[in-house]
N, C-alpha and C positions, 0 to 999 in steps of 0.2 A: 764227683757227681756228673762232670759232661762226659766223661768216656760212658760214665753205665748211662747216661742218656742218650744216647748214639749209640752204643754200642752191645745194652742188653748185659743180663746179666754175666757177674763177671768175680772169680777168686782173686782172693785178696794176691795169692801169687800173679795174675794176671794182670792183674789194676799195677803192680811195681813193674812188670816188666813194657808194660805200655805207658807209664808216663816217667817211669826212668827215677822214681822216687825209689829207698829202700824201704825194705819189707818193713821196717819196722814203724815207718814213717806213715807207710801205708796202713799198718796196724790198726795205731793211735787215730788215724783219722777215722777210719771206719767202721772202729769200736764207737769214736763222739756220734758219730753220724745215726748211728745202728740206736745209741741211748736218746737220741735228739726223735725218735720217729723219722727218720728221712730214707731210712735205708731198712730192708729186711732180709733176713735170711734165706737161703731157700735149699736147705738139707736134701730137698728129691731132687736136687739137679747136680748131687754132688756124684763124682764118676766111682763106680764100684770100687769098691777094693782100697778106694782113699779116705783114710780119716783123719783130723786133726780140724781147726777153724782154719788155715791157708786155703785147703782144699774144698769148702765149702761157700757156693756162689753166693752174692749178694746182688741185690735191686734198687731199685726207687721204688719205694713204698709209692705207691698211687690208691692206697685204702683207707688211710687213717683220717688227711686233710685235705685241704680245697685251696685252690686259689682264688680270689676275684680279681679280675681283670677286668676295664672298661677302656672304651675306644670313644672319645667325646670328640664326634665330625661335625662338621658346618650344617651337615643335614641330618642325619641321623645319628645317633649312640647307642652302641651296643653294649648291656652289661654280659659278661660271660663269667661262671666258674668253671672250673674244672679242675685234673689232676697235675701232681706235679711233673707229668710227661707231659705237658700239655693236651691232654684229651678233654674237648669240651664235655661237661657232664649236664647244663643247664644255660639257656641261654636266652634273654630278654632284649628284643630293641626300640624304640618308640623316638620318632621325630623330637629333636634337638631342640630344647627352646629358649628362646631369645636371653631371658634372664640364666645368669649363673645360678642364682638362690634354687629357681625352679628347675634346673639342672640337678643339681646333688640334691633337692628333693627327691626326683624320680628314680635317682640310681639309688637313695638309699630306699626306697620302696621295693624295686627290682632286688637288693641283695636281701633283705629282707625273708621274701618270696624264695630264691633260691638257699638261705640255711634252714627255714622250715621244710624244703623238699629234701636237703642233703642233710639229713639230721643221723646221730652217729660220727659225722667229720666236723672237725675241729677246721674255721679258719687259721690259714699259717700266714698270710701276704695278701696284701690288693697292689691292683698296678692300674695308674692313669696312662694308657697311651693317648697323647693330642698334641693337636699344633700350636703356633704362636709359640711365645718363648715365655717358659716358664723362669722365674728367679728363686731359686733354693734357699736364700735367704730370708727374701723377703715373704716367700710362698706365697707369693702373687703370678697371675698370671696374664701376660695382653695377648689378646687373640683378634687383629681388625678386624678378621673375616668373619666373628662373631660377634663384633662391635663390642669388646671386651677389654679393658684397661685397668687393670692391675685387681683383677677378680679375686678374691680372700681364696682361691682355693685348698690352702692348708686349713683354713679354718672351715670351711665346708667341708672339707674330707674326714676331721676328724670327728663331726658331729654325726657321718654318716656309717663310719667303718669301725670296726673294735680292734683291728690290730692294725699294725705300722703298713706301710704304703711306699710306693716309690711313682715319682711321675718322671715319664720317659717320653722324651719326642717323637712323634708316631711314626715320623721315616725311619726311625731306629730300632725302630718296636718293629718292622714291615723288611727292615733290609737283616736284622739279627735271625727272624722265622725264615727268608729269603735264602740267606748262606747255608745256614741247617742242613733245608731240603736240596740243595747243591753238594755240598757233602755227601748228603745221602747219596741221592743218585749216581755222584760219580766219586764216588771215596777219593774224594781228593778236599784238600782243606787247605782252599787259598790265604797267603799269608797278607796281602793286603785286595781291601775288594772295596768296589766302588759300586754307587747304588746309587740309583735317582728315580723319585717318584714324581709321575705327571700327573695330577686330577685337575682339582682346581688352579692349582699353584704346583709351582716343583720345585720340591725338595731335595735336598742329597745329605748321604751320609758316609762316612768311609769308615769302615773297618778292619780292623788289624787282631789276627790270628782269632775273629769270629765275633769280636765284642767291638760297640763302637764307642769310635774316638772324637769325631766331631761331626757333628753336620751342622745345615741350615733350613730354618723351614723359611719359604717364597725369598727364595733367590731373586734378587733385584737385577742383576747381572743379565739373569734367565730371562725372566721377565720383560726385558726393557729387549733381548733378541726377540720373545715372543710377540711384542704389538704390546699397545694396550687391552688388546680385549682379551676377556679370560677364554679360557677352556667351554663349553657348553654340552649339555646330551648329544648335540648332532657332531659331535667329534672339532678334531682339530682339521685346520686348513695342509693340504700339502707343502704351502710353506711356512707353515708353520711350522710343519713334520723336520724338514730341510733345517729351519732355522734350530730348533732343537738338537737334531744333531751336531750341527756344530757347536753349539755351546755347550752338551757333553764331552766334545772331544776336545772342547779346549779346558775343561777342569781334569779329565784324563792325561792330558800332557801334564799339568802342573803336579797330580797324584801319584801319578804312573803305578795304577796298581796292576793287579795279574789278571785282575777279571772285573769289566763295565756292567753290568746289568741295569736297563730299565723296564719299571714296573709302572704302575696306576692305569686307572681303569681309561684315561683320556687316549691312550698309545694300544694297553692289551686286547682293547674292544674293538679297535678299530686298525684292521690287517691291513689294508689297504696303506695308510701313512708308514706304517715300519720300514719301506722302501726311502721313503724319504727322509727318516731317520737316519737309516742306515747311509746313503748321500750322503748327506749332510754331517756326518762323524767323521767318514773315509775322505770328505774335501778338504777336513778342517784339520784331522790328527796330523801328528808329526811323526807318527807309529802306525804301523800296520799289522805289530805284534798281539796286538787285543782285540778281538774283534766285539761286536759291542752285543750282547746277548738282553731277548726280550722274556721280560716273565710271558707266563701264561696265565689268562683270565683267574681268576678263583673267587668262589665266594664265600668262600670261609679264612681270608687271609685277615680280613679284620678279630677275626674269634681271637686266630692266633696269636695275631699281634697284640692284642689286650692280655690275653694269658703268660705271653713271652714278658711284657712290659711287667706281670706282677711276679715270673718265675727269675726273673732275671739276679736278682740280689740269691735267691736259694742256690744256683749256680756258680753264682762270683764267692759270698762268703757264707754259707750256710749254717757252719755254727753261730757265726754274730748274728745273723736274723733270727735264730732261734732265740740266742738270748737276751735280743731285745724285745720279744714278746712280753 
């Protein structure tokens, strides 16, 4: 499922010699995947003259079902569905409000709205990307910055969604769409990668061969170099910029990944501080083998990251998400 989403459609002979499984293995999965709706055939791309199923391409079905994704920010929440390539197909956002309860009210009005408009597709997945720290067990979630303390969100979620759901920490949901399009761009796919998002709070996340493995949302650490005072619309102070970089490059020294990237809107909006970012990493690292790379603005990286946070399980194990529909 990640090479044909990366890398378009692809024969089954193809799929074994790029991930190094045998043919037969790649079979059996293909054939689950093909019965499960995830994958489809595509006989007019198969090259003349060759017949048999090896030699015939396969896809990511993007026709059959939907994902929903939601991005629940301090200030605004975006619900989004879309395909399982992540292409947005529908998309709803309305100011954040105070109460959890009237929260998964509005998203379940928003998803609502969007299966009446996408009708014909079968929901497969939802995905919560958001901050605080959610507990799996207890599916509860504390969010201070939403004055939030142990919110029932399992039990809001499931009154609002008809299939299974995963909740992802949104720097994870932001640096996993982040890697992708570095991939993309430069076909290359870092084996360990470091990500920090500045908004309100900064976050980091680290990842290992594209999926993540741990982060933190409002690094106290970060924080406590930043001042007390938060982030604001009028951007951050230059030393602020300075102080920030070096407390990337001191979780950089401790990581030592192959590539730093910072993203969020308090850093990518504002050109002017990257200078002192940049300072501020190159005074502090103990390395000068990484240099420390800036996203670019977007405003469609929350879609993504909501969609990523609900495709993410289709990716990792996609027969078991099927069959716990």
């Amino acid at each position: 499922m990640q090479h044909l989403r990366g890398g378009g459609p692809a024969t089954r002979t193809m799929l074994a010699e790029s991930t190094g499984l045998s043919a037969s293995t790649v079979n059996r999965a293909v054939t689950a995947l093909l019965e499960h709706g995830l994958l489809r055939d595509r006989p007019d791309l198969a090259p003349r003259g060759r017949v048999g199923r090896p030699h015939v391409p396969v896809e990511v079905d993007t026709e059959r079902g939907f994902l929903a994704g939601i991005h629940l920010g301090e200030r605004e929440t975006w619900v989004v569905s879309g395909d399982l390539l992540g292409r947005e197909l529908h998309r709803t956002t309305f100011a954040t409000p105070a109460s959890a309860f009237d929260v998964f009210a509005a998203i379940g009005a928003a998803l609502r709205v969007h299966e009446s408009e996408l009708q014909g597709r079968q929901p497969l997945w939802a995905g919560l990307a958001v901050g605080g720290l959610y507990d799996e067990h207890r599916g509860a979630l504390d969010h201070p910055r939403l004055g939030w303390c142990e919110a029932p969100v399992d039990v809001l979620f499931r009154a609002i969604v008809p299939t299974p759901y995963t909740v992802v920490p949104y720097v994870e949901a932001v640096a996993e769409v982040e890697y992708r399009r570095f991939e993309s761009v430069f076909r290359r796919r870092p084996e360990s990668w470091l990500y920090l998002c500045a908004e309100e709070s900064v976050s980091m996340a680290w990842l290992v061969d594209g999926l993540a493995r741990s982060s933190a949302d409002d690094i106290e650490s970060f924080c406590a170099a930043l001042g007390p005072e938060r982030f604001d619309d009028a951007g951050p102070s230059p030393n602020r910029a300075v102080l920030l970089g070096r407390a990337v490059a001191s979780v950089r020294d401790v990581v030592n990944p192959d590539v730093v990237t910072l993203g969020g809107e308090a850093f990518t909006r504002h050109g002017a501080e990257r200078e002192g970012v940049s300072d501020g990493y190159r005074q502090r690292s103990s390395y000068s083998d990484v240099p420390l790379r800036f996203s670019e603005p977007d405003d469609d990286l929350r879609s993504a990251a909501a969609l990523g946070a609900a495709s993410r399980v289709m990716y990792i194990d996609p027969i078991g998400a099927m069959q716990a529909r």
